[in-house]
C-alpha positions as CSV (number, residue, x, y, z in Angstrom):
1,X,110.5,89.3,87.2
2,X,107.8,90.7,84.6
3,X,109.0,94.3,85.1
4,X,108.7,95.0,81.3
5,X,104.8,94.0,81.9
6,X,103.8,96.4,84.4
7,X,102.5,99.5,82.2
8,X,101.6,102.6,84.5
9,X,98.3,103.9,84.7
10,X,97.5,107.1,85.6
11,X,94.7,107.2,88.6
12,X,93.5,111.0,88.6
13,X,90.9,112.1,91.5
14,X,88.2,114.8,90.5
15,X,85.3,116.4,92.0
16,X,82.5,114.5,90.0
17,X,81.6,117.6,88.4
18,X,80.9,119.3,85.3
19,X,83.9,119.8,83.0
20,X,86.6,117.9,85.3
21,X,87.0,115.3,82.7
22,X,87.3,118.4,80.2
23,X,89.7,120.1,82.3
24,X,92.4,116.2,82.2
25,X,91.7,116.5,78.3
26,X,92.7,119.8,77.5
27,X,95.6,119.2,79.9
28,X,96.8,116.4,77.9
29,X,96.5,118.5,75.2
30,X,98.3,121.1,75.9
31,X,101.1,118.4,76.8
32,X,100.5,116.9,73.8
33,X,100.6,113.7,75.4
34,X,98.4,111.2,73.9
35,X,95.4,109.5,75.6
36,X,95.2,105.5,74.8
37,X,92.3,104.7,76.8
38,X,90.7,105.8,79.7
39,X,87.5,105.1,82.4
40,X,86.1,107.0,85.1
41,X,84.6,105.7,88.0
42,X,82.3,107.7,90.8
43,X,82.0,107.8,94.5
44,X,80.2,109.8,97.1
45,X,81.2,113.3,95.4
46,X,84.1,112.1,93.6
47,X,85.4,110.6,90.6
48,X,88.5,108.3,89.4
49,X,89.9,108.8,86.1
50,X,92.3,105.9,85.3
51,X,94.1,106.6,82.3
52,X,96.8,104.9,79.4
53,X,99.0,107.0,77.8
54,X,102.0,108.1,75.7
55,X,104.0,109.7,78.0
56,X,102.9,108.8,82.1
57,X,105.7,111.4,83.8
58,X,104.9,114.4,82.2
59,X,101.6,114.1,82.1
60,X,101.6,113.3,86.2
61,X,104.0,116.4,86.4
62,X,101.2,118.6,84.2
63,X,98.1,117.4,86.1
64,X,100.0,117.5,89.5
65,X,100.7,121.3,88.9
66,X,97.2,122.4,88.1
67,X,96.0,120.8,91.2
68,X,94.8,117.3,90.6
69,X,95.6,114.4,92.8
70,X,97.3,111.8,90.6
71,X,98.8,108.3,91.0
72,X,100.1,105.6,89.2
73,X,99.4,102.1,89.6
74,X,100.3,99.4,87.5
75,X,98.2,97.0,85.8
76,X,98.4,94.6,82.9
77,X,97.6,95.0,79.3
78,X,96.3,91.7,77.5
79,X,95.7,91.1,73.9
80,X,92.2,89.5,73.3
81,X,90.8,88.7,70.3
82,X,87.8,91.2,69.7
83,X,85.6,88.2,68.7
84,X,82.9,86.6,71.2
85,X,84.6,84.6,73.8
86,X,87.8,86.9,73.5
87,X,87.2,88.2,77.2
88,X,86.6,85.0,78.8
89,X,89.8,83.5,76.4
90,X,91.5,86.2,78.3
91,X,90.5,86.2,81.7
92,X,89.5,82.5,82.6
93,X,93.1,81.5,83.7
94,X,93.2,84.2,86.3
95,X,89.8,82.9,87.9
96,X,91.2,79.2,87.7
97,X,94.3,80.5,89.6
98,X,92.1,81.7,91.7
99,X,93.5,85.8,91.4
100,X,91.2,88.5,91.7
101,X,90.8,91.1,89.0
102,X,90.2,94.3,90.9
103,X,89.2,96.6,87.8
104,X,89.4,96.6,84.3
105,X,88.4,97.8,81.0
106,X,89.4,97.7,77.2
107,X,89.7,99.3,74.0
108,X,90.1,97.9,70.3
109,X,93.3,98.6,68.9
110,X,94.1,98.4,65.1
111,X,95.3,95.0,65.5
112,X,93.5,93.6,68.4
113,X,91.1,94.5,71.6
114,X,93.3,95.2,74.8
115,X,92.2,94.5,78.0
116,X,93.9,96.4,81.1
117,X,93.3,94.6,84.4
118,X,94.5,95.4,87.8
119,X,95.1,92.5,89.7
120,X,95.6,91.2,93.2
121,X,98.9,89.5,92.4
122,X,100.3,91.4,89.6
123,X,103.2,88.8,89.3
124,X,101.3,85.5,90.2
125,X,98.9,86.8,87.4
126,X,101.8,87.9,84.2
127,X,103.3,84.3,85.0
128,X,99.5,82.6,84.3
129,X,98.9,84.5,81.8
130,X,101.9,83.8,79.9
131,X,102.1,80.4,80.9
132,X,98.3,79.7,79.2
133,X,99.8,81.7,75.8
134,X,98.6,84.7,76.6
135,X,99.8,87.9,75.1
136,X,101.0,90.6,77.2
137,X,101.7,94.3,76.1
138,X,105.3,95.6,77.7
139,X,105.4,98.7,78.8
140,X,107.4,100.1,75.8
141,X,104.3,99.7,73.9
142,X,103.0,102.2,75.7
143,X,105.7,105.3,75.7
């Protein structure tokens, strides 16, 4: 029902090592596929890079064939205002509707801060969001 929200994120495991981070870059570069935003998380040994950008299939098919693991999961991109309050003007109908935000992070854009979320209930959460006003990136905006 809110296909045209679900924007694929890349989810790249690493080694949490020197240079891994280096090694995604310079393959998006070679690619020339453009990185929108990005966050890394550790573990015991490891690391998740989750990552927005231009062009999702080839740069799975680049970072596949030089050995990384890589998946995509979808998430949500949400317009906020990048003003005090914005986050909690973006978020607080998810917490009322009693959805879980798994992960998250943001960037400012030209126009506006963007928040990506992954969610419990990817569908449960588009509907509340748009219900409440919300502003919802489509996936076009991001290819």
């Amino acid at each position: 029902m809110y296909e045209q929200y679900r924007v694929k994120q890349l989810s790249i495991f690493s080694e949490n090592r020197p240079g891994r981070l280096a090694s995604v870059a310079k393959a998006m570069k070679e690619e020339d596929v453009n990185i929108y935003a990005f966050s890394i998380a550790e573990g015991a040994g490891y690391g998740v890079i989750r990552a927005l950008v231009d062009q999702p299939e080839k740069a799975y098919q680049k970072l596949a064939a030089i050995g990384f693991t890589v998946r995509f999961t979808d998430v949500l991109a949400v317009e906020m205002e990048d003003r005090p309050g914005g986050l909690f003007d973006a978020i607080a109908t998810l917490g009322e509707a009693g959805i879980n935000i798994e992960y998250s992070y943001a960037y400012s854009g030209r126009r506006c801060a963007v928040l990506i979320l992954r969610v419990e209930d990817l569908e449960t959460a588009a509907g509340k969001l748009l219900e409440r006003g919300a502003r919802l990136l489509e996936v076009s905006q991001f290819t």
